[in-house]
N, C-alpha and C positions, 0 to 999 in steps of 0.2 A: 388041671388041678383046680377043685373049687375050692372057696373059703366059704363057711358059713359064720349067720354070728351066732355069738355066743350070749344070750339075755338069764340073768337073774333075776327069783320072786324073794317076794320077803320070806316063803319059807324055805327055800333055797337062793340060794345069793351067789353071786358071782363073785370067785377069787380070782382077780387081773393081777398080774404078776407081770413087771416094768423093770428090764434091768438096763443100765447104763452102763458108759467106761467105769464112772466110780462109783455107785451105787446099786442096792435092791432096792426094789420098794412092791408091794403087799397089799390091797385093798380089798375089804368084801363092798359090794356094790347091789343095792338092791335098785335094778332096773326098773321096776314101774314107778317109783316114787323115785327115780334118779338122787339116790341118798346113800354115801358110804356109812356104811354099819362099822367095820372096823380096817386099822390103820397100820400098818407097822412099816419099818425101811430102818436101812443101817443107820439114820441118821437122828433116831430115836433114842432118846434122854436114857431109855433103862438102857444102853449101852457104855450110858457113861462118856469116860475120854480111852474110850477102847480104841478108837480111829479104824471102823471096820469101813471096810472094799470092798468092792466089788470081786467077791472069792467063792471058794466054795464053804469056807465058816462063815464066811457073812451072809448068806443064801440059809444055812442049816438053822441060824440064828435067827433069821428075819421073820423063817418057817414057823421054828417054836412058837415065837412070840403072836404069831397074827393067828395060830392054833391056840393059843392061850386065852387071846382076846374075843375070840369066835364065843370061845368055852362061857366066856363072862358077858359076852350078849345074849346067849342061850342060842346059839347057832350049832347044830351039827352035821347037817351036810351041803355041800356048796357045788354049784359047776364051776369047771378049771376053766380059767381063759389064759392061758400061755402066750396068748398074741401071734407072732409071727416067727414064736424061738421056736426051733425044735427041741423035742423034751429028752434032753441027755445035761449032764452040768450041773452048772447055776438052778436051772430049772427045776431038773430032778433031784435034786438035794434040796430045795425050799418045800416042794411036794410034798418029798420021805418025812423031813420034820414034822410038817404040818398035820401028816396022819399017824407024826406018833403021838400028838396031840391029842386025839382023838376027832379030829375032821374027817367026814366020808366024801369021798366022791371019785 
């Protein structure tokens, strides 16, 4: 099994998806300028004192929000970087959100 990486341009960007025991977290990363364009994770103010986990609403939510934030940098299509999760879960539920946002990829 190879890995290859996975590099984003500023007109497509890289969405790194990082989940932990208690957390999501959500970055667009534009690799030649090593500069995150946009941010999101459960641990994010517009959540409030929700106290979201690492779940599958907390993942649906993370989704919305970093498809929302994409929208308001003027981002619409990105490569997926999943890392080393396989895409079933957490994973695929932050995905689904994200393109019902309107993110392509």
């Amino acid at each position: 099994m190879s890995s290859k990486k996975v590099t984003g341009t500023k007109q497509r960007p890289r969405l790194s998806v990082s989940i932990s025991l208690g957390h999501i977290y959500a970055q667009m990363i534009d690799d030649s300028e090593a500069r995150t364009l946009a941010f999101a994770s459960t641990l994010d103010k517009e959540f409030g004192k929700k106290k979201l986990r690492s779940n599958l609403a907390a993942a649906k939510a993370v989704g919305s929000l970093i498809g929302k934030r994409a929208k308001k940098a003027g981002i619409e299509t990105v490569v997926f970087d999943r890392g080393s999760k396989r895409y079933h879960g957490k994973v695929k539920e932050l995905a689904d959100a994200a393109r019902a946002e309107g993110l392509k990829f």
